[in-house]
ROKOLMAR-146390 format. One line per field, with one value per atom (N, C-alpha, C): residue number from 1; residue in three letters; x, y, z. Coordinates in pm, whole numbers. Atoms other than C-alpha are relative to their C-alpha. Layout:
<atoms>
pos (NUM ...)
code (ALA ...)
x (X ...)
y (Y ...)
z (Z ...)
</atoms>
This chain:
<atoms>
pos (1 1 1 2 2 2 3 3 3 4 4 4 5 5 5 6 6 6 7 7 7 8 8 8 9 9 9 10 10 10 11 11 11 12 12 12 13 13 13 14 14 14 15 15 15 16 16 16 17 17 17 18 18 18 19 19 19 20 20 20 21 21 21 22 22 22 23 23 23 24 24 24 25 25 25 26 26 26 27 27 27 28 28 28 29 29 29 30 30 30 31 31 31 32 32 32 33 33 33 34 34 34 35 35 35 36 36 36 37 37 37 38 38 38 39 39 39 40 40 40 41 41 41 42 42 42 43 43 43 44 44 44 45 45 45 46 46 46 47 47 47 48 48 48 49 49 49 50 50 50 51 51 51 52 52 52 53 53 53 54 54 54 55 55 55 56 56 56 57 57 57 58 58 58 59 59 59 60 60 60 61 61 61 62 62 62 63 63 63 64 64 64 65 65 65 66 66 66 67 67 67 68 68 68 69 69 69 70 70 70 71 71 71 72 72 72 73 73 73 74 74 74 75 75 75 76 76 76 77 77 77 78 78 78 79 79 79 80 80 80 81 81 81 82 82 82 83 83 83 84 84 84 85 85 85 86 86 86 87 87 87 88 88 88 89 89 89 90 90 90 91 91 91 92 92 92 93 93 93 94 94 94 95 95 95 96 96 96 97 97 97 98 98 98 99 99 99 100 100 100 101 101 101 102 102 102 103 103 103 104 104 104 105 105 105 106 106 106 107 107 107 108 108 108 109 109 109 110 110 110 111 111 111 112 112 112 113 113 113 114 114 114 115 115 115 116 116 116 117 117 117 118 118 118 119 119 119 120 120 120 121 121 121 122 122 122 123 123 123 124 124 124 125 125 125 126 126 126 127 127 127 128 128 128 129 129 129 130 130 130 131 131 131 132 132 132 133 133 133 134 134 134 135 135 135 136 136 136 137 137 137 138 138 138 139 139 139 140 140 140 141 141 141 142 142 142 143 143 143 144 144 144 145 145 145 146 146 146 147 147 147 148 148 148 149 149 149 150 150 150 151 151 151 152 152 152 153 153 153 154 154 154 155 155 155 156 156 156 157 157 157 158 158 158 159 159 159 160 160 160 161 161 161 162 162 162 163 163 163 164 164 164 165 165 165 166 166 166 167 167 167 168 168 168 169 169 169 170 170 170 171 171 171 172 172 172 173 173 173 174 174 174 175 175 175 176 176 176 177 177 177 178 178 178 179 179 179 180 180 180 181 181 181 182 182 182 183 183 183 184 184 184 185 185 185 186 186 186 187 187 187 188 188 188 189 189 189 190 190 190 191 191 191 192 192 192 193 193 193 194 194 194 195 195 195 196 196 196 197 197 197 198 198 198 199 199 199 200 200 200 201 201 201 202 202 202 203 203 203 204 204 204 205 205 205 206 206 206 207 207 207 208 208 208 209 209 209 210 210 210 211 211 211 212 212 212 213 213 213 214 214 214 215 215 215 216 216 216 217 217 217 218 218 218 219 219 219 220 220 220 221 221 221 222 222 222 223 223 223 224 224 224 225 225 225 226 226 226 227 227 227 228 228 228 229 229 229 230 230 230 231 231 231 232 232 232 233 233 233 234 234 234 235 235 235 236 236 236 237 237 237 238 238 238 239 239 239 240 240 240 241 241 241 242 242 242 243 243 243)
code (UNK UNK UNK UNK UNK UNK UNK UNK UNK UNK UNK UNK UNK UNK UNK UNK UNK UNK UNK UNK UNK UNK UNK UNK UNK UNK UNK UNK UNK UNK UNK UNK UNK UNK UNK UNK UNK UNK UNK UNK UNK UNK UNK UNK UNK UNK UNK UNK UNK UNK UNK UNK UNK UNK UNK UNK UNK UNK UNK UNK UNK UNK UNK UNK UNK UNK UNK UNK UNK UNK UNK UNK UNK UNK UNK UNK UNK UNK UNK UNK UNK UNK UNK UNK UNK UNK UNK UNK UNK UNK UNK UNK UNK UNK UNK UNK UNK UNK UNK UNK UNK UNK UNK UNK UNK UNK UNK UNK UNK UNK UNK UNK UNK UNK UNK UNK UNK UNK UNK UNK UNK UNK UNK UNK UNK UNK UNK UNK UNK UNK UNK UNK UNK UNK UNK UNK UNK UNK UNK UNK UNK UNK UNK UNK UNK UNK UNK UNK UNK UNK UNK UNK UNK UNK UNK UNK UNK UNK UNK UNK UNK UNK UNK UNK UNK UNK UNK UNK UNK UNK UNK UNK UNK UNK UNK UNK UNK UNK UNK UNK UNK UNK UNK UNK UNK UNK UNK UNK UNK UNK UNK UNK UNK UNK UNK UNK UNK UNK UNK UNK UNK UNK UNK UNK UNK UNK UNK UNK UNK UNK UNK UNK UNK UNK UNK UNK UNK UNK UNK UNK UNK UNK UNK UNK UNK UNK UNK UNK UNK UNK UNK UNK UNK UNK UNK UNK UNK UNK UNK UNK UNK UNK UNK UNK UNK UNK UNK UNK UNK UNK UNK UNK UNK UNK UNK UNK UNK UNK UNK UNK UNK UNK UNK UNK UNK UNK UNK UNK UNK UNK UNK UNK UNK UNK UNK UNK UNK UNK UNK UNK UNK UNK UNK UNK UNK UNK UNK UNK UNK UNK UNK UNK UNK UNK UNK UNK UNK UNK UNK UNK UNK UNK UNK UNK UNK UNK UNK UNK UNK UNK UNK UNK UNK UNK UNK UNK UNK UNK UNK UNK UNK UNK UNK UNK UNK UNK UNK UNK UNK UNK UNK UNK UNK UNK UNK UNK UNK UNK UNK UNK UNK UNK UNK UNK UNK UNK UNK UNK UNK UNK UNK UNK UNK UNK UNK UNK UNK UNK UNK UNK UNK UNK UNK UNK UNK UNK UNK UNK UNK UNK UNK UNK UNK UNK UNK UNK UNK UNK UNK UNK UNK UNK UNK UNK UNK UNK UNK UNK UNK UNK UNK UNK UNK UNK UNK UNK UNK UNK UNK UNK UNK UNK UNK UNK UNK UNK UNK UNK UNK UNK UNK UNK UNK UNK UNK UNK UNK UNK UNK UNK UNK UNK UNK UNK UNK UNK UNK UNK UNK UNK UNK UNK UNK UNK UNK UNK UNK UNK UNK UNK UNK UNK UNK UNK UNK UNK UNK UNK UNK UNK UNK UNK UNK UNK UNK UNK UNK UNK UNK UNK UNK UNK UNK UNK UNK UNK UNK UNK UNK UNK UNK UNK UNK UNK UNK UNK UNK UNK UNK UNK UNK UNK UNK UNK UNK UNK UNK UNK UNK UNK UNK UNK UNK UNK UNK UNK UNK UNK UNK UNK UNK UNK UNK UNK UNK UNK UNK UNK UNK UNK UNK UNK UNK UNK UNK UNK UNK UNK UNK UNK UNK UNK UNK UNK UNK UNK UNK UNK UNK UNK UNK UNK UNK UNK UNK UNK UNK UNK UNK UNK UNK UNK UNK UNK UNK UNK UNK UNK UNK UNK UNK UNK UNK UNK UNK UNK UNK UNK UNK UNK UNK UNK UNK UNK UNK UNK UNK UNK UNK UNK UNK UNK UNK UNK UNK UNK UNK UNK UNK UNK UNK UNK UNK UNK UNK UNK UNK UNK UNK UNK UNK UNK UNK UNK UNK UNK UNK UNK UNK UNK UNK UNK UNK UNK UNK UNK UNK UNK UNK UNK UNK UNK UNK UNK UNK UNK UNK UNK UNK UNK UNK UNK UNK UNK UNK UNK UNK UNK UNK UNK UNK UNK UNK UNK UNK UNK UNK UNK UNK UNK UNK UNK UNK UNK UNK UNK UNK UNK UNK UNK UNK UNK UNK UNK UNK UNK UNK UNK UNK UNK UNK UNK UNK UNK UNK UNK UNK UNK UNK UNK UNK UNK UNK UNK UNK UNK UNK UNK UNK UNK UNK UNK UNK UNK UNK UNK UNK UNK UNK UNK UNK UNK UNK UNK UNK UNK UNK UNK UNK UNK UNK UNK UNK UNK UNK UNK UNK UNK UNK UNK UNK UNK UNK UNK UNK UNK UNK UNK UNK UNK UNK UNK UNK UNK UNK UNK UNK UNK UNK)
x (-116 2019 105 -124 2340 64 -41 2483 -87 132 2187 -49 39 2085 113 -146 2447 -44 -2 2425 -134 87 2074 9 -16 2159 131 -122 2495 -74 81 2265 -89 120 1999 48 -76 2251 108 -14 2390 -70 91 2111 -29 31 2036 74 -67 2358 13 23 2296 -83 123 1983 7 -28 2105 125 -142 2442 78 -128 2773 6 18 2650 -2 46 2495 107 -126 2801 105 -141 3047 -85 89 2756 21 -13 2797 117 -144 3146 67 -72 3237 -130 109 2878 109 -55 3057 160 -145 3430 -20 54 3278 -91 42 3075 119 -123 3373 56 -120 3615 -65 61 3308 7 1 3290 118 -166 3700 34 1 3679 -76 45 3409 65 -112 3627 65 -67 3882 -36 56 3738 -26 44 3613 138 -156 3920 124 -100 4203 34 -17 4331 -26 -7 4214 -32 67 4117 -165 156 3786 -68 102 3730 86 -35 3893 -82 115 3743 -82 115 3434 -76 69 3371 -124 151 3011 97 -17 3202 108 -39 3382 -90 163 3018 -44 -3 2949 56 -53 3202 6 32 3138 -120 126 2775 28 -17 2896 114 -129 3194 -44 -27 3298 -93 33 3212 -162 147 2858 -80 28 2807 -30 -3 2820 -17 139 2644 -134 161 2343 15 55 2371 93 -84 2624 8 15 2462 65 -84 2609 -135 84 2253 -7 42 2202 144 -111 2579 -9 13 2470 -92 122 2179 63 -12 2370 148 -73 2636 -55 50 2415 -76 71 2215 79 -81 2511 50 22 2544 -89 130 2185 92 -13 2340 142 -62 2636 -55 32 2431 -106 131 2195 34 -13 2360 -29 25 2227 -136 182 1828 -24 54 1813 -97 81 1570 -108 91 1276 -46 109 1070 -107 111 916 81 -62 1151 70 -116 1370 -33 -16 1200 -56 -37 1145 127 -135 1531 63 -99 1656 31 -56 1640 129 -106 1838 127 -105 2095 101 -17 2127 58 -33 2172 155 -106 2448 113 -76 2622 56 -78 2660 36 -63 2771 166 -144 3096 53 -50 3379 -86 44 3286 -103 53 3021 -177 83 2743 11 4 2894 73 -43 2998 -117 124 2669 -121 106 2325 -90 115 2060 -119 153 1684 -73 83 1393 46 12 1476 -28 109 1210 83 -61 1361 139 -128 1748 61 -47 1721 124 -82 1898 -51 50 1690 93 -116 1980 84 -65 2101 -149 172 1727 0 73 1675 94 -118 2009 -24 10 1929 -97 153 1549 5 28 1609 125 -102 1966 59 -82 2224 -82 89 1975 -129 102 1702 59 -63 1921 55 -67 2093 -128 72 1753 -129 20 1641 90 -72 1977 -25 0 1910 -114 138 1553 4 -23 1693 65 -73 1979 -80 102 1722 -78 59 1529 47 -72 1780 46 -14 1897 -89 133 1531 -24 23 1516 126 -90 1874 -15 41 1804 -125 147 1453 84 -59 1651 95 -57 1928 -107 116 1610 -55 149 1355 41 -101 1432 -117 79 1124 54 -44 1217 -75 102 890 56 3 922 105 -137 1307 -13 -27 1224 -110 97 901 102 -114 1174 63 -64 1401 -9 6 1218 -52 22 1076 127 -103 1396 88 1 1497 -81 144 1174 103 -52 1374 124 -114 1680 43 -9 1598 -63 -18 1426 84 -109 1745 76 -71 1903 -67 97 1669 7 -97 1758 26 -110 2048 8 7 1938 -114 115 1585 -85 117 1292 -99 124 1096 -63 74 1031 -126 76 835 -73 93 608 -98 121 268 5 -1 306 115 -155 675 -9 -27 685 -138 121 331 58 -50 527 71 -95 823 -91 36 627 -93 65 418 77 -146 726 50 -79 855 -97 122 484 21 40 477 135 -118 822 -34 85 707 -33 84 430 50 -77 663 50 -74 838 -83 137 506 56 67 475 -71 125 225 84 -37 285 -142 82 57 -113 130 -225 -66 6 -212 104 -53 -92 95 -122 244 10 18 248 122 -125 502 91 -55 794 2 -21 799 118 -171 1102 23 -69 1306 -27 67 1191 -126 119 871 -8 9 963 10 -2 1066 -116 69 820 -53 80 606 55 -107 908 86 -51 968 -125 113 609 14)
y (-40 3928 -109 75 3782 -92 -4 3703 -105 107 3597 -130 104 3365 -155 109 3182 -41 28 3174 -128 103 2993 -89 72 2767 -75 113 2649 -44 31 2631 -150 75 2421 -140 168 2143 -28 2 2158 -103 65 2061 -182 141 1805 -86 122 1626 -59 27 1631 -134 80 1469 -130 88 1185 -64 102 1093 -26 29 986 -95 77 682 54 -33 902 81 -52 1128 -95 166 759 -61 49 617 111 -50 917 123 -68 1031 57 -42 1056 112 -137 1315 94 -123 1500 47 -42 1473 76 -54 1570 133 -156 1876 70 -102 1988 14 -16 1985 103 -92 2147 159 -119 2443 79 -49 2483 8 -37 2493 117 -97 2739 114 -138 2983 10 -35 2952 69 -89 3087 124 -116 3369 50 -19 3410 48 -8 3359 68 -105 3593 -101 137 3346 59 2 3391 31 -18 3353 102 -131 3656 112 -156 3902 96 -75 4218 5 -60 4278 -184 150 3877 -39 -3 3754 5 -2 3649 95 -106 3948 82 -36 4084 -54 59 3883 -17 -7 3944 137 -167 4318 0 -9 4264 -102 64 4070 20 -74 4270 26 -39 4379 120 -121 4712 35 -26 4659 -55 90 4464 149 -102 4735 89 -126 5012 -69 47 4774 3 29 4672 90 -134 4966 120 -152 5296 105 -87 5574 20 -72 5649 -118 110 5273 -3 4 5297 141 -90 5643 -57 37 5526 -141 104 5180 84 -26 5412 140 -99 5680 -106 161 5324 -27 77 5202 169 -164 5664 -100 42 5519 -104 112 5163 14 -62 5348 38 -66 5551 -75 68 5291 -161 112 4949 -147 140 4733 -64 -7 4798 56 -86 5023 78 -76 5303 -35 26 5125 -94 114 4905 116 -68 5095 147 -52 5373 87 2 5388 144 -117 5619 165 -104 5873 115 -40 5889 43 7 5899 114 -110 6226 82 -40 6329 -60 86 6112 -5 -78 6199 84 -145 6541 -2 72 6424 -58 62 6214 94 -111 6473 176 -120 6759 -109 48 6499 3 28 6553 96 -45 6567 -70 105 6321 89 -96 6593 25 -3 6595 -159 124 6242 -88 126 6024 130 -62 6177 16 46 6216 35 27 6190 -34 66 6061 -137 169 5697 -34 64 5531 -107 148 5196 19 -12 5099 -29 78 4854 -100 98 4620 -23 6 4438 -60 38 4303 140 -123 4678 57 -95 4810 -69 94 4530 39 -2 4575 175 -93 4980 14 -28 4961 -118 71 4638 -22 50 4646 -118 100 4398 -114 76 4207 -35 37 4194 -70 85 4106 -126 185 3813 -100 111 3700 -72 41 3723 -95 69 3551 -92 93 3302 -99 70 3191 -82 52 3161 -116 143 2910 -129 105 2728 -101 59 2711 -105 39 2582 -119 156 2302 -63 96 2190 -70 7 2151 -114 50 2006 -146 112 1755 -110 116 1638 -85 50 1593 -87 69 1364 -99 98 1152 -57 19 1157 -83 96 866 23 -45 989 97 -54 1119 147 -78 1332 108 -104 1460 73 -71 1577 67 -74 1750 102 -99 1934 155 -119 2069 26 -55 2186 107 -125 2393 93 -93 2530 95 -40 2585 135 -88 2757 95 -83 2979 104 -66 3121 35 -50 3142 76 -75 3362 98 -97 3584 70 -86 3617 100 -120 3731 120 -100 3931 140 -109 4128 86 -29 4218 141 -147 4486 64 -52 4547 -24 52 4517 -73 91 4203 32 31 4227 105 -156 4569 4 17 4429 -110 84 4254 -180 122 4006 -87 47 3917 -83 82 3859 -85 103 3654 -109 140 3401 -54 77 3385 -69 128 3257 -93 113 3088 -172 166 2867 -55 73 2824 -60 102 2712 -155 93 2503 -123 83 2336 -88 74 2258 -65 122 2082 -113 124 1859 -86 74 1768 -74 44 1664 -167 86 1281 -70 123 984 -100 129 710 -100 74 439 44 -33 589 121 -108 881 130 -126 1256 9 1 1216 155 -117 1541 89 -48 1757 111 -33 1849 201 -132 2268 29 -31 2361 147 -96 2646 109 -119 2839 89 -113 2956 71 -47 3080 196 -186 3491 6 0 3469 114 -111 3722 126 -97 3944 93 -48 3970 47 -44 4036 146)
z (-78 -1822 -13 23 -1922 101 -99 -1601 83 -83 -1420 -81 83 -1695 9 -53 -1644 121 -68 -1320 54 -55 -1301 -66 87 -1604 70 -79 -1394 170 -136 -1075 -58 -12 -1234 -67 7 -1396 110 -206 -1018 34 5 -919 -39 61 -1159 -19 -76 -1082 101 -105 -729 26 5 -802 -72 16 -994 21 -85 -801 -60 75 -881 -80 68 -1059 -124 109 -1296 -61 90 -1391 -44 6 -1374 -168 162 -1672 -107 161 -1907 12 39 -1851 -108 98 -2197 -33 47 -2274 71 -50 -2021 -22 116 -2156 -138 140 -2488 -44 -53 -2343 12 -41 -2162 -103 115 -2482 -121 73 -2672 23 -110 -2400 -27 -36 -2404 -168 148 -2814 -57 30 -2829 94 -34 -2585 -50 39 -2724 -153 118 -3073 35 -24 -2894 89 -79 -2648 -87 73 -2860 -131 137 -3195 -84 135 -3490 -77 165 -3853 6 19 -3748 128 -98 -3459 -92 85 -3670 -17 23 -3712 -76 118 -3896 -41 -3 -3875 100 -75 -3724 149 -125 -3411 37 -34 -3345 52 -47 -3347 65 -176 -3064 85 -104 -2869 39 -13 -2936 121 -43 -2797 178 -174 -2437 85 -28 -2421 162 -161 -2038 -5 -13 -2156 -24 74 -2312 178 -114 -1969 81 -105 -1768 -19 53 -1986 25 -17 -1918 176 -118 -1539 87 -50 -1412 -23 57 -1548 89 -122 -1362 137 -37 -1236 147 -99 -1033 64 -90 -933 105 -52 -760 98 -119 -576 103 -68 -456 113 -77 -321 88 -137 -126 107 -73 -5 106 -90 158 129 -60 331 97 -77 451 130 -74 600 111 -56 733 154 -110 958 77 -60 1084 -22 51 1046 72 -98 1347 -54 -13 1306 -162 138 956 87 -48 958 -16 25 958 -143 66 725 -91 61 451 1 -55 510 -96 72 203 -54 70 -6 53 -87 284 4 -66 345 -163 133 -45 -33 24 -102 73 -105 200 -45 -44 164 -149 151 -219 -58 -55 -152 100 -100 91 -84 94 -202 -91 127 -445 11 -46 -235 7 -21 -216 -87 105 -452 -114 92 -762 -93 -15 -787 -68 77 -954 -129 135 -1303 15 31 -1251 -40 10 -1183 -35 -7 -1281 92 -92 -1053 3 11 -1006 150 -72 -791 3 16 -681 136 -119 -447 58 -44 -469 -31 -16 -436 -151 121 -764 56 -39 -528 156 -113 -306 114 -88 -87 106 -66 -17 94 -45 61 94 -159 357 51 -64 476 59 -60 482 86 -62 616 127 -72 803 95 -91 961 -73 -44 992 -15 -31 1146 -77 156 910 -109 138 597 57 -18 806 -5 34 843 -92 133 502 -62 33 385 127 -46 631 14 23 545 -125 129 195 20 -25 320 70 -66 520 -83 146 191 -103 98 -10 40 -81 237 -6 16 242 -129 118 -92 -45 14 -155 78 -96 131 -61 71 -53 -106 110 -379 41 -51 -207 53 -57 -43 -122 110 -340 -109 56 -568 -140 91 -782 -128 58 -1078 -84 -30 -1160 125 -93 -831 34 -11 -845 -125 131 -1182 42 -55 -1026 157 -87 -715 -36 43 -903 -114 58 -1108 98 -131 -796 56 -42 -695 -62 97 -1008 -22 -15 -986 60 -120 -645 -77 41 -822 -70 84 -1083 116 -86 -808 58 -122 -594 -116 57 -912 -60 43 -1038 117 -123 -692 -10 -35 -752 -69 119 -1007 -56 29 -976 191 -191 -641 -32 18 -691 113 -140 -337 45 -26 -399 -74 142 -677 93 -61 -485 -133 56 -800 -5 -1 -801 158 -119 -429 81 -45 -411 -79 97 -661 84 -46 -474 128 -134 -132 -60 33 -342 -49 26 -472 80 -105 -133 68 -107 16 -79 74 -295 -13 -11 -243 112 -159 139 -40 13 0 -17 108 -250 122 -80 67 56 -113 226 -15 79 196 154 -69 326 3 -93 568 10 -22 591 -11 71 420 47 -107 643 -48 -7 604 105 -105 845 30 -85 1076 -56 111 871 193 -144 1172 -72 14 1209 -90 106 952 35 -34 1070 -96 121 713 15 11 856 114 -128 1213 -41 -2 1083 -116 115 798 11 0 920 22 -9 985 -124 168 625 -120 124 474 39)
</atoms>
């Protein structure tokens, strides 16, 4: 996934400047003058009319293949833009609480049926059976309310501060390269989301809490030869609200 792949690849050298401080971008200023100018030379080849994107040239053929339009025959079919807009029908009519937990693919048909009596929205989008939303962000928000999705998005921010906070502390360099792929683990989950249901796969969503127990741990450490009493962290108080 195009998109998502960016996004965790600019997340995870984030990250990894966080983690080595302003010292460390001041020492190799010119790598990063010399990146940047690389970055703003290869757009422009692809950006700009040259000799070398002309038609029928390789990179013309790659800009064919990441085009706007090729973008959005993959992650904007008519079929997933149908289901994310009868989803939101659902969150309409139920937007404090949702209809329940488990709920979704009860209500889909109804609500389906409902969508494509509107307009002209029957020879526009196709339609089918769809259990899941293919966007786990819309599905909590319909099944769980308001209230549910704030406190899914707010377990995540909890998460992410914990984590951000270690890496600012941790002077280990091992151990800031072990959290941050942890971190990255989660980050390809959230996007992964946005256009499929990890959260509805027993193996997908035993990884993700397994990355966030396994981050905890990282944070663990020893005092005087002793296991120091780890303080309650605000990340595990709804936990059980979300299995």
């Amino acid at each position: 996934v195009l998109p998502g792949t960016w996004c965790f690849i600019n997340l995870m050298f984030s990250l990894f400047l966080l983690s080595r401080g302003k010292e460390f971008i001041k020492e190799n200023k010119k790598i990063f003058i010399f990146l940047l100018i690389v970055i703003i030379l290869a757009a422009s080849i692809f950006i700009i009319p040259n000799p070398l994107n002309k038609p029928g040239t390789a990179i013309s053929q790659i800009k064919g293949r990441i085009s706007i339009t090729q973008l959005k025959s993959v992650f904007s079919s008519g079929r997933r833009i149908a289901i994310w807009k009868f989803t939101g029908m659902m969150i309409e009519d139920h937007p404090i609480l949702g209809s329940g937990i488990g709920t979704y693919k009860y209500n889909t048909l109804r609500y389906q049926a409902k969508f494509f009596e509107q307009g002209d929205n029957r020879s526009i989008y196709p339609y089918g059976i769809a259990d899941q939303a293919h966007n786990e962000y819309l599905q909590l928000w319909a099944e769980l309310g308001t209230i549910g999705l704030a406190i899914f998005l707010w377990l995540i921010i909890a998460y992410f501060n914990y984590g951000i906070r270690y890496l600012k502390r941790e002077k280990d360099e091992q151990k800031q390269g072990i959290m941050i792929g942890m971190m990255g683990a989660v980050v390809a989950f959230l996007i992964d989301s946005f256009i499929w249901f990890p959260l509805h796969l027993s193996t997908n969503v035993s990884l993700l809490w397994l990355f966030i127990g396994l981050t905890m741990v990282i944070g663990l450490e020893k005092k005087a030869g002793s296991v120091s009493k780890p303080k309650r962290n605000n990340i595990y108080k709804f936990k059980p609200v979300l299995y």
